[in-house]
VMD Tcl script that builds the backbone (N, CA, C; Angstrom):
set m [mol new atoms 399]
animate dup $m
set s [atomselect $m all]
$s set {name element resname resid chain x y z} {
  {N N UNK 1 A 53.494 22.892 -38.886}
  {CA C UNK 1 A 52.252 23.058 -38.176}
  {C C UNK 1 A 51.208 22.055 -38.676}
  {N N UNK 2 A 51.318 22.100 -40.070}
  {CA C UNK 2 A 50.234 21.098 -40.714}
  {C C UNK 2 A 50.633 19.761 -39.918}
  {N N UNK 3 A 51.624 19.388 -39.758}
  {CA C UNK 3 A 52.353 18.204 -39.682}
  {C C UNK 3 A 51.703 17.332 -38.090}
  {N N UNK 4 A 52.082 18.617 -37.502}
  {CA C UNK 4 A 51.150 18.302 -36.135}
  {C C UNK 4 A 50.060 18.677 -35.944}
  {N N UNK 5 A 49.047 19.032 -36.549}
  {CA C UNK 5 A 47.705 18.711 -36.640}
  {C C UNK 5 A 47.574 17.571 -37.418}
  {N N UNK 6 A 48.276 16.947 -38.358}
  {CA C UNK 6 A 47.529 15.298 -38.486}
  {C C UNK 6 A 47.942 14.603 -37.361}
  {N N UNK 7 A 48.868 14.671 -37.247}
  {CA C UNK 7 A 49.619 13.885 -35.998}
  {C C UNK 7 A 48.042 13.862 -34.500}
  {N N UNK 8 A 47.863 14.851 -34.227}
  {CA C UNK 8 A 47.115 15.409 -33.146}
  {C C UNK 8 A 46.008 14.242 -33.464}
  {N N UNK 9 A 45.690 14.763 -34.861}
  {CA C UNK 9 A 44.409 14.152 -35.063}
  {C C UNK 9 A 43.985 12.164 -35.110}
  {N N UNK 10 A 45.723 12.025 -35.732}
  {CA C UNK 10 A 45.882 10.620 -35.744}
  {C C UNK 10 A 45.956 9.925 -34.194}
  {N N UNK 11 A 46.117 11.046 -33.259}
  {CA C UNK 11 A 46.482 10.271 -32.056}
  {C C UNK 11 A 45.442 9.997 -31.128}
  {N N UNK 12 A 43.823 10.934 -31.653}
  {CA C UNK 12 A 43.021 11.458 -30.907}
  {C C UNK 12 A 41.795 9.600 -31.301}
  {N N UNK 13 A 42.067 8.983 -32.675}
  {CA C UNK 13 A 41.512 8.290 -33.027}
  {C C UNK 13 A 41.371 6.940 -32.379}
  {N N UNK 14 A 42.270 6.155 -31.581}
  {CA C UNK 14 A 42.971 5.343 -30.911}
  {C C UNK 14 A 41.929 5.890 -29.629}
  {N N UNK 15 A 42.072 6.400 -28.922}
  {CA C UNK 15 A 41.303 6.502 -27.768}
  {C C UNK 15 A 39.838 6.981 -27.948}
  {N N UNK 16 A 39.321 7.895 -28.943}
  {CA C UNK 16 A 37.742 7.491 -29.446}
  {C C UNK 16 A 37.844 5.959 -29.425}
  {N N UNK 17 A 38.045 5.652 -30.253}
  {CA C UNK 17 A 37.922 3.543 -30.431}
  {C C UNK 17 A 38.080 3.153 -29.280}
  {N N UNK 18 A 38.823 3.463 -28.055}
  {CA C UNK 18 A 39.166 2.769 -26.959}
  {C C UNK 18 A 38.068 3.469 -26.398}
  {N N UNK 19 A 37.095 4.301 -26.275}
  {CA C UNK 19 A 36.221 4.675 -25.404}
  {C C UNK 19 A 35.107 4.572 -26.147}
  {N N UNK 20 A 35.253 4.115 -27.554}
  {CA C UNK 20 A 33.600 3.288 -27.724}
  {C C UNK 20 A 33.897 1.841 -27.485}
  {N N UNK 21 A 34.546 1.634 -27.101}
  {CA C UNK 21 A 34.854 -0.085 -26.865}
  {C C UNK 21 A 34.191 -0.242 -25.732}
  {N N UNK 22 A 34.862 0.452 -25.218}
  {CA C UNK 22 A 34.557 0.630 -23.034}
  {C C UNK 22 A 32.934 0.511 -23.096}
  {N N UNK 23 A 32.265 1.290 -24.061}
  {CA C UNK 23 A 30.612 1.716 -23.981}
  {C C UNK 23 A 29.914 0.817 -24.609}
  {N N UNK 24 A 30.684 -0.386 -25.327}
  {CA C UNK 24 A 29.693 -1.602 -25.457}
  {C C UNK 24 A 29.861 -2.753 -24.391}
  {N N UNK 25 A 29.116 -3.353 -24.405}
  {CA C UNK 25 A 29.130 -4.779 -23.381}
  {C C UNK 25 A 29.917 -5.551 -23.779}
  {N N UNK 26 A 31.037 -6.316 -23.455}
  {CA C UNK 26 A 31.818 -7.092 -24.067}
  {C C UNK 26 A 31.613 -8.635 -22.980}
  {N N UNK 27 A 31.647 -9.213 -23.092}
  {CA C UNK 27 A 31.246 -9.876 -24.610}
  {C C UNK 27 A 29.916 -9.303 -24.675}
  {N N UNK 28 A 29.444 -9.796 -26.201}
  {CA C UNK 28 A 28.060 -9.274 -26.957}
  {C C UNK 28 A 27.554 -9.947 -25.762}
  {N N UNK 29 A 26.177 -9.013 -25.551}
  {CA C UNK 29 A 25.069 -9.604 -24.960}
  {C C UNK 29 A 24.583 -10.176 -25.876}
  {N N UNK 30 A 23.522 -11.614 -24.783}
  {CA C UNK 30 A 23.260 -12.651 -25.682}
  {C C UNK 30 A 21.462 -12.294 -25.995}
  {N N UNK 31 A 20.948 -13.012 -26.386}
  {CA C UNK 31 A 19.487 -12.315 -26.758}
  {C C UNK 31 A 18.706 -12.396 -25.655}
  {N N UNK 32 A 17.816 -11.477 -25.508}
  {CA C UNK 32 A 16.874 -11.258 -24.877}
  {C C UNK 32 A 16.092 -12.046 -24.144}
  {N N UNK 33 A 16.038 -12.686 -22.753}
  {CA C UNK 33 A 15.049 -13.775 -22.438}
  {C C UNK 33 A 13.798 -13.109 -22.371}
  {N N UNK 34 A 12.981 -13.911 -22.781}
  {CA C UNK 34 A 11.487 -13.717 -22.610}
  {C C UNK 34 A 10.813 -13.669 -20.891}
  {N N UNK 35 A 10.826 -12.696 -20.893}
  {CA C UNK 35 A 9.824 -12.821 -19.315}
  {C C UNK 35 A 8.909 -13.918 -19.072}
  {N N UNK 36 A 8.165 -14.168 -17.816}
  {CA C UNK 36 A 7.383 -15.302 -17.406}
  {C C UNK 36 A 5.916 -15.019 -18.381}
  {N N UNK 37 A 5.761 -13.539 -18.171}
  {CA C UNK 37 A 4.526 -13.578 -18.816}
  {C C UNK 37 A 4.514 -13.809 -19.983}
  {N N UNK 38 A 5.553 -13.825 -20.624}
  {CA C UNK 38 A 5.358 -13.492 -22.323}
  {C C UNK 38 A 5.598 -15.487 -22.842}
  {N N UNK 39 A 6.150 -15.973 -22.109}
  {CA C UNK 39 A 6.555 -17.362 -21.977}
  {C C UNK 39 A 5.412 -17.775 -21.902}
  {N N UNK 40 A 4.116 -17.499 -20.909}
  {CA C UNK 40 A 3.160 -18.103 -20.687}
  {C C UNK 40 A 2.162 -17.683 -22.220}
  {N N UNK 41 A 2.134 -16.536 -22.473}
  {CA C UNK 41 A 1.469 -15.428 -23.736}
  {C C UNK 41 A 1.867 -16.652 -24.720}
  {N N UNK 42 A 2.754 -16.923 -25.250}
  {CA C UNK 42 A 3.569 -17.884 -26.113}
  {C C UNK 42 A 2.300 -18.912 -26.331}
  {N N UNK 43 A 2.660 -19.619 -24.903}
  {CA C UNK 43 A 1.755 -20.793 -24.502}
  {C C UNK 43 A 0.218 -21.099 -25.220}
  {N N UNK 44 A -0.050 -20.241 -24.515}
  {CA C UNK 44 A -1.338 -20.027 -24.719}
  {C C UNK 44 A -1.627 -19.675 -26.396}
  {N N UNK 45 A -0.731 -18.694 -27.171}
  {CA C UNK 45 A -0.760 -18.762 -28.656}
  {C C UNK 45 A -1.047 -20.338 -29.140}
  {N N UNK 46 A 0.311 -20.747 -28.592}
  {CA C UNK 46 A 0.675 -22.379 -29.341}
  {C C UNK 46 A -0.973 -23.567 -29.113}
  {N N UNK 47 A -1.478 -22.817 -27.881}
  {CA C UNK 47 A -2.395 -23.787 -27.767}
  {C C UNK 47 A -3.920 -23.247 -28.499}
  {N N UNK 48 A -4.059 -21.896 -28.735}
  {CA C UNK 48 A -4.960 -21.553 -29.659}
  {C C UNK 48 A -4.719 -22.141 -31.626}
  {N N UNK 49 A -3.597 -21.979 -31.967}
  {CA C UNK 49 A -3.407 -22.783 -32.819}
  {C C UNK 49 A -3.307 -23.994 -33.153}
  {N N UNK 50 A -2.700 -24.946 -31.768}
  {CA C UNK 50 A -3.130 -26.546 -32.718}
  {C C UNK 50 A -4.967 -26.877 -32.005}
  {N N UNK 51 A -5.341 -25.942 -31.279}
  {CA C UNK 51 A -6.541 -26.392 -30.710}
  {C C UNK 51 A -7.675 -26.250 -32.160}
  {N N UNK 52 A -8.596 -27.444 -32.070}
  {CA C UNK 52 A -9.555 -28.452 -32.962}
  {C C UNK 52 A -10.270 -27.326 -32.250}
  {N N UNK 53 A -10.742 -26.844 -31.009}
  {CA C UNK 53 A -11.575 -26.109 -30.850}
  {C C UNK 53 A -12.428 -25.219 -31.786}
  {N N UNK 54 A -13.753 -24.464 -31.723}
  {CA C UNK 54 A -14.327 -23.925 -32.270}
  {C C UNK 54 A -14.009 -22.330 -31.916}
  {N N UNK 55 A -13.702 -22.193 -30.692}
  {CA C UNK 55 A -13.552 -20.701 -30.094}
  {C C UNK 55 A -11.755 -20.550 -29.602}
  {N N UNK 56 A -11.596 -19.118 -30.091}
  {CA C UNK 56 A -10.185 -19.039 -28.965}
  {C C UNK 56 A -10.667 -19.222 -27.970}
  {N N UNK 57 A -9.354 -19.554 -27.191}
  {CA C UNK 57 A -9.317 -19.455 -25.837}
  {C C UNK 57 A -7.999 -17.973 -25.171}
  {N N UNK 58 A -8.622 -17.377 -24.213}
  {CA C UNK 58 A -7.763 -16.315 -23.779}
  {C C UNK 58 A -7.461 -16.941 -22.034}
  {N N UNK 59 A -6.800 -16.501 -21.098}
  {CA C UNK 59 A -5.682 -16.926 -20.710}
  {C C UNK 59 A -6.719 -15.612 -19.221}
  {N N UNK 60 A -7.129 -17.153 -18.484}
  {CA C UNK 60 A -8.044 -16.088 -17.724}
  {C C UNK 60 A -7.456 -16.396 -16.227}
  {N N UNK 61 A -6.196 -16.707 -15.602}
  {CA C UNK 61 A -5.454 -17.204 -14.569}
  {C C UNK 61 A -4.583 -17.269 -14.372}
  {N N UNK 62 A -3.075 -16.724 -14.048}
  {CA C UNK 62 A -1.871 -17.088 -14.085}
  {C C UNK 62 A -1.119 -17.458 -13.089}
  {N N UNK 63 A -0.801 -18.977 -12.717}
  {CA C UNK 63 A 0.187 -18.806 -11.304}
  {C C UNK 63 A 1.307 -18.318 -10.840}
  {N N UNK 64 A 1.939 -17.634 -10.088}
  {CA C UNK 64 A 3.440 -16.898 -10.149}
  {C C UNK 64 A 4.354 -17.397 -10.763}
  {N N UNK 65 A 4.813 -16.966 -11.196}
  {CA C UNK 65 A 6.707 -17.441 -11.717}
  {C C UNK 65 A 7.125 -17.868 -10.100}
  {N N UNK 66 A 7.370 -19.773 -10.755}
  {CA C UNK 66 A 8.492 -20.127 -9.680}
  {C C UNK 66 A 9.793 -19.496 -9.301}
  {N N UNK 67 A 10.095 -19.087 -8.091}
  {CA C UNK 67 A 11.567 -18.764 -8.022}
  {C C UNK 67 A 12.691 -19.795 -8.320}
  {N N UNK 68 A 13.773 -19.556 -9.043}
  {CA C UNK 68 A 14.400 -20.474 -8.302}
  {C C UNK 68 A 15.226 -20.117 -9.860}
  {N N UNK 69 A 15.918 -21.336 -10.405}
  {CA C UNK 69 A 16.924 -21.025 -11.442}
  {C C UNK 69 A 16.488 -19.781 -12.455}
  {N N UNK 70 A 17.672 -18.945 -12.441}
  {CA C UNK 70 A 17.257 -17.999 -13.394}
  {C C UNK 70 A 18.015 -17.990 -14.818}
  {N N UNK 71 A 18.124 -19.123 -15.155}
  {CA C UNK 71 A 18.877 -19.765 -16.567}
  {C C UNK 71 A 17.771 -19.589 -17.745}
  {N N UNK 72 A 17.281 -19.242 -18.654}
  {CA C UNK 72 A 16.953 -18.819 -19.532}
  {C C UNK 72 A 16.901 -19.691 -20.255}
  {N N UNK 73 A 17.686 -21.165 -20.410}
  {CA C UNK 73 A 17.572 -22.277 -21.035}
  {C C UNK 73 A 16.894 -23.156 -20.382}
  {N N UNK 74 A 16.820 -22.991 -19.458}
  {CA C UNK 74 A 15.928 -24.138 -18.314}
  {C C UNK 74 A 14.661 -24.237 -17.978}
  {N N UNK 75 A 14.106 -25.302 -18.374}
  {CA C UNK 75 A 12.807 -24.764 -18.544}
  {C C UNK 75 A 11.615 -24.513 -17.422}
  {N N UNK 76 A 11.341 -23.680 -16.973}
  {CA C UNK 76 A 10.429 -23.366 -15.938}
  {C C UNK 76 A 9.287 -24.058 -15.858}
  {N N UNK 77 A 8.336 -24.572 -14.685}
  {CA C UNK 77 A 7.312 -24.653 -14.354}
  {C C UNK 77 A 6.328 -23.504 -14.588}
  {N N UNK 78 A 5.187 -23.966 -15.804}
  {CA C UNK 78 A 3.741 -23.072 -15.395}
  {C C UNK 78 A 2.987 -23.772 -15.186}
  {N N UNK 79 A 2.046 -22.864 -14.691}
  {CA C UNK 79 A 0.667 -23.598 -14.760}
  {C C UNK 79 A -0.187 -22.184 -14.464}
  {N N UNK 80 A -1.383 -22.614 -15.564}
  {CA C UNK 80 A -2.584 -21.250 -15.936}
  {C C UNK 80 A -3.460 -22.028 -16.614}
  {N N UNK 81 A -5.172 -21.212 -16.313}
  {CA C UNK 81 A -5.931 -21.642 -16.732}
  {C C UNK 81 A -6.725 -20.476 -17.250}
  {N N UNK 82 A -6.692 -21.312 -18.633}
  {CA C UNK 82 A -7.859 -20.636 -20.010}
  {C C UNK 82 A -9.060 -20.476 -20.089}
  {N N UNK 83 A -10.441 -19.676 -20.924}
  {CA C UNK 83 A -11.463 -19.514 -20.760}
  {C C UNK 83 A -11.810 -19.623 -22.761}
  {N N UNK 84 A -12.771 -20.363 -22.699}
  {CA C UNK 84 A -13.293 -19.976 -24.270}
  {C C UNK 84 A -13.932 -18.769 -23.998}
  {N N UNK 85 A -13.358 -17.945 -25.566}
  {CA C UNK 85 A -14.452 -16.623 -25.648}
  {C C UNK 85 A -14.806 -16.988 -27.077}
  {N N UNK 86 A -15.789 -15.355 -27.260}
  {CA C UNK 86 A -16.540 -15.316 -28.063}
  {C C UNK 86 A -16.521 -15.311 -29.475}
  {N N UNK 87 A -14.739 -15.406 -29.629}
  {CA C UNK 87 A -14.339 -15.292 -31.143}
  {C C UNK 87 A -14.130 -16.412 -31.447}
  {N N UNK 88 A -14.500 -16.710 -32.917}
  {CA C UNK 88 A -14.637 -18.022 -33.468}
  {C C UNK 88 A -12.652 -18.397 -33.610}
  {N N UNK 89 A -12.447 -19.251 -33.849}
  {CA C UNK 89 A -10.571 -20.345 -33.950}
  {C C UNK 89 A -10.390 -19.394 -35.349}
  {N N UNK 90 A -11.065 -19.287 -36.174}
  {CA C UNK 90 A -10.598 -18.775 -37.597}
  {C C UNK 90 A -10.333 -17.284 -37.591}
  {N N UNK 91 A -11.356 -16.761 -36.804}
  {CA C UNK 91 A -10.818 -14.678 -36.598}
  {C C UNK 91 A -9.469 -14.486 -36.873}
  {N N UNK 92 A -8.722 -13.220 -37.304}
  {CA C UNK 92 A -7.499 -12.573 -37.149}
  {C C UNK 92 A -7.317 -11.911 -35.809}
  {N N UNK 93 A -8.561 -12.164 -35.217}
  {CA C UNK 93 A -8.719 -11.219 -33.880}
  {C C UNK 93 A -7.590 -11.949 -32.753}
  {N N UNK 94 A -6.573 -11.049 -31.993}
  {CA C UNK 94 A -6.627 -11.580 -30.652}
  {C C UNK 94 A -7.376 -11.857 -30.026}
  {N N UNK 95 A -7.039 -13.392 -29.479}
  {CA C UNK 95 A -7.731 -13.710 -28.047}
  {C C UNK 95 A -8.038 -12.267 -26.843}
  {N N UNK 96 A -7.016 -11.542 -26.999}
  {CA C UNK 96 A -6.984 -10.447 -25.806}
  {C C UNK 96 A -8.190 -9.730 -25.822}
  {N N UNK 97 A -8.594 -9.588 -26.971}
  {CA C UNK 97 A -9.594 -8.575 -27.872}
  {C C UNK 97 A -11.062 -9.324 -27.799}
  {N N UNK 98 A -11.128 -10.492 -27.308}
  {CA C UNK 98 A -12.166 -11.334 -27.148}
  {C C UNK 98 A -12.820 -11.275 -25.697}
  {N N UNK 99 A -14.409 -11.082 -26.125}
  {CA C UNK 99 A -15.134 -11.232 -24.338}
  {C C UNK 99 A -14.949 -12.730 -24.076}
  {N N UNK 100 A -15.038 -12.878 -22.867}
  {CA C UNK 100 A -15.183 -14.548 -22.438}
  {C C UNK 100 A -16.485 -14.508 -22.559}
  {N N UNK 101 A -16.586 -15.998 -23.075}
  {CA C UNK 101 A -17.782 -16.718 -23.476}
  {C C UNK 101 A -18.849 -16.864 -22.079}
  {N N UNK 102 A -20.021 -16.684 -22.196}
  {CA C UNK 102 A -20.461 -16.396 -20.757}
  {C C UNK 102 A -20.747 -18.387 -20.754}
  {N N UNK 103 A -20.573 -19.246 -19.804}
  {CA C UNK 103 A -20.890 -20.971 -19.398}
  {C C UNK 103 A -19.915 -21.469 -20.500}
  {N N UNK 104 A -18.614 -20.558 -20.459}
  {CA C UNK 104 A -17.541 -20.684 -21.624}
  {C C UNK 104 A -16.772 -22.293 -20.824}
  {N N UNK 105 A -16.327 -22.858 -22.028}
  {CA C UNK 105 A -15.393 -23.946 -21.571}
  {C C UNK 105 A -14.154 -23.755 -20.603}
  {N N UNK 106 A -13.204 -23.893 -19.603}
  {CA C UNK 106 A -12.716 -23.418 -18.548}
  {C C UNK 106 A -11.449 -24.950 -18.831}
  {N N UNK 107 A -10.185 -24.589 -19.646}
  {CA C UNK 107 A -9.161 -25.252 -18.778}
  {C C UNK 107 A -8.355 -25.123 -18.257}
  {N N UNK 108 A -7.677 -25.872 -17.532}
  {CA C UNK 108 A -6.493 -25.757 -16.511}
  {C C UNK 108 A -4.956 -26.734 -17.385}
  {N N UNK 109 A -3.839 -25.599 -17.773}
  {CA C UNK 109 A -2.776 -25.945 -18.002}
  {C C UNK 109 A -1.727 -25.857 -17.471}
  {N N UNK 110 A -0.794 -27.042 -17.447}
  {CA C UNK 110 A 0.538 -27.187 -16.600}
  {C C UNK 110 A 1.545 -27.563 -17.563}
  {N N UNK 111 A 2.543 -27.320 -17.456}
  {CA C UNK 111 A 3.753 -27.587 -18.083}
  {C C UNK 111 A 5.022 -27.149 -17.884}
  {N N UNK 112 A 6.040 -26.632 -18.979}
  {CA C UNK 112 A 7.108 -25.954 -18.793}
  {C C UNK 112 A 7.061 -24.957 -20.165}
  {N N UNK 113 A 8.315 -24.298 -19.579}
  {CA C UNK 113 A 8.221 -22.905 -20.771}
  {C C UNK 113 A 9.846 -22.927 -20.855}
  {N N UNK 114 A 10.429 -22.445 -21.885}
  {CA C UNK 114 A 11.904 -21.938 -21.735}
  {C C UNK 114 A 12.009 -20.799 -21.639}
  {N N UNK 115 A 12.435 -19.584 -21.305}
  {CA C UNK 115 A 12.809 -18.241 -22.008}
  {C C UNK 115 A 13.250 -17.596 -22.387}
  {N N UNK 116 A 14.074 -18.335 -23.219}
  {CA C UNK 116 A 15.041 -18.405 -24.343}
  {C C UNK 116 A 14.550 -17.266 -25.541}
  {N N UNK 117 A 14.660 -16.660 -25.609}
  {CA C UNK 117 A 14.122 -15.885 -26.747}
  {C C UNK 117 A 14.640 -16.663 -28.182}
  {N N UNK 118 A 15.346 -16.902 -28.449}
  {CA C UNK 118 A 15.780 -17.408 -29.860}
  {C C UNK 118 A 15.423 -18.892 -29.669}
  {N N UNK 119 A 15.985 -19.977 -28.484}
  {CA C UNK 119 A 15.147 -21.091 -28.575}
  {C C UNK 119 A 14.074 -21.627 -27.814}
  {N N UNK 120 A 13.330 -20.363 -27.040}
  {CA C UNK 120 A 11.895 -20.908 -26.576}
  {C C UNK 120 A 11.030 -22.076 -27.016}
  {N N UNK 121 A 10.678 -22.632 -25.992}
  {CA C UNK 121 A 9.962 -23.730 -26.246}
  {C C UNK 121 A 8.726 -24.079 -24.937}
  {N N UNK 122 A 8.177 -24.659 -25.611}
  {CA C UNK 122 A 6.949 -25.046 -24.519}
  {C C UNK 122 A 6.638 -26.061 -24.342}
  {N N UNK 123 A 6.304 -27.075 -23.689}
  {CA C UNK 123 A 5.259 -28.348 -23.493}
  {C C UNK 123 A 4.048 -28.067 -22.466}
  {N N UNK 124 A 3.100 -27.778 -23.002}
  {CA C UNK 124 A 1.726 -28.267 -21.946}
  {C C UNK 124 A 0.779 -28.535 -22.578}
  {N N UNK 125 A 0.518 -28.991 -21.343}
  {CA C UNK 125 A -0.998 -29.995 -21.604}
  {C C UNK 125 A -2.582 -29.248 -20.686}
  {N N UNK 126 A -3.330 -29.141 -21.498}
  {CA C UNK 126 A -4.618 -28.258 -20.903}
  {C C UNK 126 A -5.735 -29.303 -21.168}
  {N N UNK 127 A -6.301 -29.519 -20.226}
  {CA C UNK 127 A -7.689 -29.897 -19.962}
  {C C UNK 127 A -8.412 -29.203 -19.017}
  {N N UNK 128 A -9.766 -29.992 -19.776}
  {CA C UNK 128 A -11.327 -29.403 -19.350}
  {C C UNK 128 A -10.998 -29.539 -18.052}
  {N N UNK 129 A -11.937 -28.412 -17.172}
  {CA C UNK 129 A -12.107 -28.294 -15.803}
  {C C UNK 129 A -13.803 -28.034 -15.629}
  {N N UNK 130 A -14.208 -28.394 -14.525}
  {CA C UNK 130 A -15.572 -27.966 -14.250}
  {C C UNK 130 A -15.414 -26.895 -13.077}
  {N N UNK 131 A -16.703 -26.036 -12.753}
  {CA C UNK 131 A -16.645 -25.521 -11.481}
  {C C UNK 131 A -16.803 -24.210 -11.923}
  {N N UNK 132 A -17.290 -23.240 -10.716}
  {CA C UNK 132 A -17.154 -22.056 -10.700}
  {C C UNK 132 A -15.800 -20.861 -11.436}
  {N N UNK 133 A -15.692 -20.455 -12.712}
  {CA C UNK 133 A -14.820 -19.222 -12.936}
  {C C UNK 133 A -15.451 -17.407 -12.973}
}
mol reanalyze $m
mol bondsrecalc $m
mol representation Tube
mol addrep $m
């Protein structure tokens, strides 16, 4: 009796394993792409940090996510335009957490984004704009 209860038990182990196998994704999923917004969020970080500016800038415009390749390595078209606010470049404060500067500086950025989560990358370029925001 003992004999076939290990047996039972040895046989029951083989198909647990075969039905947690089934319940992972095979192959591994690969990491996480970054959404459009968070790609653009990125952006806008990268450009509060190398910016010489005196004030953050927060992220007062966003144009849609282009349709079109949905490759995660490829790097997408943005384009959004920034507002200086009221927190000085040196704060720990988020930009998010910042009022806009009232006759605040206003630019307009274009570039690309990846959304690659592990190798995200960005190139843009933001300049001054004049005009009504």
């Amino acid at each position: 009796m003992e004999a076939q209860r290990n047996s039972l038990c040895g046989g029951r182990w083989p198909l647990l394993l075969l039905l947690l196998g089934l319940a992972m994704p095979w192959p591994p999923a690969a990491a996480r792409a970054l959404s459009y917004q968070e790609a653009v969020g990125l952006a806008v970080q990268g450009f509060n940090q190398r910016s010489r500016e005196a004030s953050l800038y927060r992220l007062l415009q966003q144009d849609p996510q282009p349709q079109g390749d949905l490759n995660p390595d490829t790097p997408k078209p943005v384009s959004f335009t920034l507002k200086e606010t009221v927190c000085p470049r040196t704060t720990r404060q988020p930009p998010e957490q910042c009022d806009f500067k009232e006759n605040g500086l206003v630019k307009a950025c274009a570039g690309t984004v990846t959304l690659d989560q592990d190798t995200g990358s960005y190139d843009v370029v933001c300049e001054g704009v004049s005009g009504p925001f």
